[in-house]
C-alpha positions as CSV (number, residue, x, y, z in Angstrom):
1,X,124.6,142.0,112.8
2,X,123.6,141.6,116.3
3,X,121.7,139.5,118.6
4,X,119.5,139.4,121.9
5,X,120.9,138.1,124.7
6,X,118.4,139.6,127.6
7,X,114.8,140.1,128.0
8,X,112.3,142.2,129.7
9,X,109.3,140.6,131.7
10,X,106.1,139.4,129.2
11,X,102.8,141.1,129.0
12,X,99.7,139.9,128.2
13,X,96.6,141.6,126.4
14,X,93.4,139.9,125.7
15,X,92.0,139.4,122.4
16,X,88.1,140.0,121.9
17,X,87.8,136.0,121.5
18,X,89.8,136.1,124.7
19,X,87.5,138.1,126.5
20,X,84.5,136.2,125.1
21,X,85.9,133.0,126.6
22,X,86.5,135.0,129.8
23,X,82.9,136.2,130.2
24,X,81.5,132.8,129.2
25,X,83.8,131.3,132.1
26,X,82.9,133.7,134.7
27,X,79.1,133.4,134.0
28,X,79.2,129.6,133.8
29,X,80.9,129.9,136.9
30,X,78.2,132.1,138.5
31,X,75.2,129.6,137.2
32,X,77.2,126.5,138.4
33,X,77.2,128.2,142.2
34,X,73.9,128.9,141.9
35,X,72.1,126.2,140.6
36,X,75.0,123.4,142.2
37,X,74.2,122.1,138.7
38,X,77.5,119.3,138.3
39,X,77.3,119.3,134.8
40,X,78.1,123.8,134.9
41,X,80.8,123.2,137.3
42,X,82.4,120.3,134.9
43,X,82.2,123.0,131.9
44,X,83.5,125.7,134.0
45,X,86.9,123.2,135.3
46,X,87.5,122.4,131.7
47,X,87.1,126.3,130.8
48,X,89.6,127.1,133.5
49,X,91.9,124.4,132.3
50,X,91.4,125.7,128.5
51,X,92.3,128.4,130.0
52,X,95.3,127.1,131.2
53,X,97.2,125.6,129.1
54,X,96.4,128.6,127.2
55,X,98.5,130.7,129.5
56,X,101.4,127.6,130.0
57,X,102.1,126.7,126.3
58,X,101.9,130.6,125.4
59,X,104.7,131.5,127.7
60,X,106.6,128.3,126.2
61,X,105.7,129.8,123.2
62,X,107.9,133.1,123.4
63,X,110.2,131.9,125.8
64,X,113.5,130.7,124.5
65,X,114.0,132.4,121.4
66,X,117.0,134.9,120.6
67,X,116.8,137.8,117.7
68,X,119.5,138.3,115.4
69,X,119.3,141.4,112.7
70,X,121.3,141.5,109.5
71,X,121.8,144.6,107.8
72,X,123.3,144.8,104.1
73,X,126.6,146.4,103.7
74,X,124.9,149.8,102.6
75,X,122.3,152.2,103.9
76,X,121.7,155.4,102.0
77,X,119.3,158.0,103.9
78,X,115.5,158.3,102.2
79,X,116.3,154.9,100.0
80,X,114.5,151.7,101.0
81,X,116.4,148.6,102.1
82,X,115.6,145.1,103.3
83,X,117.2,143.8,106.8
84,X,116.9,139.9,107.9
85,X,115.5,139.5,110.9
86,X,116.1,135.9,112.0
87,X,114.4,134.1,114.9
88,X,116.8,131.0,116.5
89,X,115.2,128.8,118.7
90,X,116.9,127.8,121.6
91,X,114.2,125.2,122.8
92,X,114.7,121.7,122.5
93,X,112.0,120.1,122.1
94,X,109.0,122.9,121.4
95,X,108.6,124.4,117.8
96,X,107.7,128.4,118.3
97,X,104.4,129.2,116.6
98,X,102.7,132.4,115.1
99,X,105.7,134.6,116.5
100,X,105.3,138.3,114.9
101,X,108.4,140.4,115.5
102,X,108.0,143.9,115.5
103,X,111.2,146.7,115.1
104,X,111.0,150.6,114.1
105,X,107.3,150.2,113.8
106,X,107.9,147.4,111.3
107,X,106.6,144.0,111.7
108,X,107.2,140.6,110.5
109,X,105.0,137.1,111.3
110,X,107.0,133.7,111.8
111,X,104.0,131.3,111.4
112,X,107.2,128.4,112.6
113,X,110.6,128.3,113.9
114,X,112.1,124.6,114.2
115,X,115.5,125.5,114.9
116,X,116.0,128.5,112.8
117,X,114.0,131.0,110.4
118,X,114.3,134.7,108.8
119,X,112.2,136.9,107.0
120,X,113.0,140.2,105.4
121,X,111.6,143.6,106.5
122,X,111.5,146.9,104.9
123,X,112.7,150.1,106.4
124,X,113.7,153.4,105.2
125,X,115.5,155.9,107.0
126,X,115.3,159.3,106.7
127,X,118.5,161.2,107.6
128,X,121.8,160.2,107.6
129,X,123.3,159.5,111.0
130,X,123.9,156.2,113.5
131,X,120.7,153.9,112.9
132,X,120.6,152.4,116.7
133,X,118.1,149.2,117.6
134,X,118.1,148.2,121.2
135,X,114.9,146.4,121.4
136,X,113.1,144.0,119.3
137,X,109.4,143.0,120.4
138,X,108.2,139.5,120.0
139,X,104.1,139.0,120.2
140,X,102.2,135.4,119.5
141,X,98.6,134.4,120.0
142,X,99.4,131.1,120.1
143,X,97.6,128.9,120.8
144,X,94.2,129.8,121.2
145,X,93.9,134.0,120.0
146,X,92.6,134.2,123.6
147,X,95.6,136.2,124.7
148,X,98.3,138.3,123.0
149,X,101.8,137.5,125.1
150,X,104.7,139.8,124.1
151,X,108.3,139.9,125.2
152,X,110.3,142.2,124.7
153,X,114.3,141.3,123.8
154,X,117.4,143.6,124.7
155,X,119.5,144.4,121.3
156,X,121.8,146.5,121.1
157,X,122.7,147.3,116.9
158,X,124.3,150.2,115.2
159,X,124.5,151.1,112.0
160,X,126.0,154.1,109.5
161,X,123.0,155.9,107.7
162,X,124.7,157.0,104.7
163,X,123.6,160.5,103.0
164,X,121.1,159.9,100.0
165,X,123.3,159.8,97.2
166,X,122.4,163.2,94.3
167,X,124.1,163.7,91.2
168,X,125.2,167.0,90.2
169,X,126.8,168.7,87.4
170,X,130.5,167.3,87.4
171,X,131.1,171.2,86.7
172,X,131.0,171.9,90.6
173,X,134.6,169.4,91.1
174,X,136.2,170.7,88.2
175,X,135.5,174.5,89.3
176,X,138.2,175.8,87.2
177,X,136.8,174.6,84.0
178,X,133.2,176.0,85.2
179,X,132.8,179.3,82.8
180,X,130.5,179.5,80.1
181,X,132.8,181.3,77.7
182,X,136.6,180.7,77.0
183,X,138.7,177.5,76.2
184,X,140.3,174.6,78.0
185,X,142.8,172.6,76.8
186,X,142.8,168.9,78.7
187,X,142.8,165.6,77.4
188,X,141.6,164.2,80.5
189,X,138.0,164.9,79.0
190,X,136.0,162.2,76.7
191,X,132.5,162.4,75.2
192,X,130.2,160.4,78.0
193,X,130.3,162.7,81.1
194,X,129.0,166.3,81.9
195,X,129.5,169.7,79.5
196,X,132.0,171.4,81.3
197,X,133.3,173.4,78.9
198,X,134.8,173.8,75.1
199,X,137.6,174.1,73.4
200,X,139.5,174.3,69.4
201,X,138.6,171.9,67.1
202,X,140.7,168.9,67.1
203,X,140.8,166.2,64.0
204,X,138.2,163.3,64.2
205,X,136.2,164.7,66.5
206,X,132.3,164.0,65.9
207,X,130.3,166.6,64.1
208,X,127.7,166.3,66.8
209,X,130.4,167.3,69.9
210,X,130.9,170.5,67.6
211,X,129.9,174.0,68.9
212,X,127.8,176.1,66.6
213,X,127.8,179.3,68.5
214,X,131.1,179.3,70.1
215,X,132.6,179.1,66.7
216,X,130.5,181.6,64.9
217,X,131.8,183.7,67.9
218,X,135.7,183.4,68.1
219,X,135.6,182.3,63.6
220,X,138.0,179.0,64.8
221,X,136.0,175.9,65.0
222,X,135.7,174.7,68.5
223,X,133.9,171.7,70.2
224,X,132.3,170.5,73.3
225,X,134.5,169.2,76.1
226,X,132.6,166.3,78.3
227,X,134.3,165.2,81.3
228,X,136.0,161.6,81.6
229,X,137.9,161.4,84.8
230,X,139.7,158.0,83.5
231,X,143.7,159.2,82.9
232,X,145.4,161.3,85.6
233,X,145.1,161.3,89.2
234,X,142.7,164.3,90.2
235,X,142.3,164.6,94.1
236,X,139.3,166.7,94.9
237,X,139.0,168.6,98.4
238,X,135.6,168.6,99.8
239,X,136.4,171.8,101.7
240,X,136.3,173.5,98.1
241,X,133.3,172.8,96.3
242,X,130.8,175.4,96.4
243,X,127.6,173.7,97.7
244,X,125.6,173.5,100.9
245,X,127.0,170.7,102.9
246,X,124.1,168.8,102.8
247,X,124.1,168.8,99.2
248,X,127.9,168.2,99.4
249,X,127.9,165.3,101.4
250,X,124.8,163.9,99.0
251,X,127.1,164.8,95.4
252,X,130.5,162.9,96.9
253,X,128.5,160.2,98.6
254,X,127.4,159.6,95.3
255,X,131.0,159.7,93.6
256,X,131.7,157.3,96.0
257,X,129.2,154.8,95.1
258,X,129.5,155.0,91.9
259,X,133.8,155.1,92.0
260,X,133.6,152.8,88.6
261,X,132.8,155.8,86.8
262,X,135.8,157.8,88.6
263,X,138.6,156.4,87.7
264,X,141.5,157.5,89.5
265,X,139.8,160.0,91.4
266,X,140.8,160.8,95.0
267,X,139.0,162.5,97.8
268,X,140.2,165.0,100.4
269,X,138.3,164.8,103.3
270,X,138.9,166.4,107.0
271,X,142.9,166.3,106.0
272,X,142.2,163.3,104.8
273,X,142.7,161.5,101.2
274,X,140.6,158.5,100.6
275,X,140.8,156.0,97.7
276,X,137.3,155.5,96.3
277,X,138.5,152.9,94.2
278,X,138.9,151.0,97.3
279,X,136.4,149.4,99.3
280,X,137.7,150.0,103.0
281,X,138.8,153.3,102.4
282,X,135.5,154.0,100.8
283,X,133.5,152.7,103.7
284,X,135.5,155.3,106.0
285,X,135.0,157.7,104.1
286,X,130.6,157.2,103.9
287,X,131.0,157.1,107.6
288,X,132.7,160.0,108.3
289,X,130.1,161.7,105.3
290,X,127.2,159.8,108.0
291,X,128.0,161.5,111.1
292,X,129.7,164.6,109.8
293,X,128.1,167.4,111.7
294,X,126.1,165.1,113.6
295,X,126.0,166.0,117.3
């Protein structure tokens, strides 16, 4: 959350009403010299002072105003997000009018600001990294669409472009239980998570957790194993699961966010354990995952 506090000089366009009234002006103008008819010349002063006050309570318009941008606490690359972009004005006795502000190629139009307003704008990033604003762009036709009077306002906001979050089978952080064939014994496993495995039969288990083939195979009855990280501590190292690091920083980004499910699961990252459970430690860990290989 950041706001402007400097300003580049204004620039003006002109509308195509603005350049009707201009050509109407300047050919009243040219009929009132050459007819020295009183009545043209009285049309073309109050043109000129149209024009005027146009260009006075325009600049007033813009002029005074500071930009503040508020980000939520998140940003996941490739997933849509809303940011406030609030307008404060700093004028004490002038209202601003028909102020569109326009960031990342995304705009939003303030039809009044009193004192203070917001509006929410839509962006979506697509890679993870350091999202950087430094300039926010304030247009208005006010008052008369003749002219389009922009200013541009200094910035200077940062933010941590998380990877997208991906899920993938829980079988590539619990490597050793991985095989197709063979037992496991655990009882850190439930029924609600990922196949990762199976092992003998045990008492009260449900008939549908039961498998078929692997029974028929080794004549002992044996069921499915699901994992359930929700009893002992399991760190898992980053370094050592066997994915492209994009797709790595993706699959723990998303054990990360979703750390509810991962009970007393810890993180090894860059000789580093972080707490997920934790909200701090899980926001330095996302951050690191942001810029991690990032030149």
């Amino acid at each position: 959350m950041d706001s402007g506090k400097h300003s580049y000089p204004s620039v003006i366009k002109i509308t195509k009403a603005g350049w009707i009234f201009v050509i109407t002006t300047l050919l009243t103008g040219f009929a009132a010299v050459n007819t020295n008819n009183n009545l043209l010349f009285f049309i073309v002063s109050a043109f000129l002072s149209f024009m005027g006050l146009s260009g006075f309570f325009g600049k007033r318009n813009i002029d005074g105003l500071d930009v503040e941008i508020i980000f939520p606490d998140e940003i996941f690359a490739n997933k849509e997000f809303i940011i406030t972009v609030k307008l404060k004005n700093k004028k004490k006795f002038l209202n601003a009018f028909l102020i569109e502000t326009v960031l990342l190629d995304k705009s939003a139009v303030f039809p009044v600001v009193e004192k203070e307003s917001e509006k929410p704008v839509s962006l979506t990033v697509p890679k993870r990294g350091i999202l950087e604003i430094s300039s926010v762009r304030l247009c208005s036709v006010f008052p008369f669409n003749f002219f389009i009077r922009c200013r541009t306002v200094k910035v200077d906001v940062k933010k941590f472009i998380y990877p997208e979050p991906k899920r993938y089978p829980l079988s590539y952080i619990f490597s050793e239980y991985s095989k197709k064939k063979g037992d496991i014994s655990s009882q850190k496993f439930g029924y609600e998570g990922d196949f990762v495995g199976v092992r003998d039969y045990t008492q009260g288990t449900p008939i549908k957790y039961i498998d078929w083939k692997s029974s028929a195979r080794s004549e002992k009855l044996k069921e499915k194993v699901f994992s359930s990280l929700q009893s002992i501590p399991l760190i898992v190292d980053f370094e050592k699961v066997d994915l492209p690091t994009e797709e790595k920083l993706s699959f723990f980004t998303y054990i990360a966010v979703n750390y509810k499910q991962f009970e007393n699961l810890f993180i090894k990252f860059e000789n580093k354990i972080y707490d997920i459970s934790i909200k701090v430690e899980r926001e330095k860990l996302l951050s690191r995952f942001a810029v991690y290989g990032v030149s």
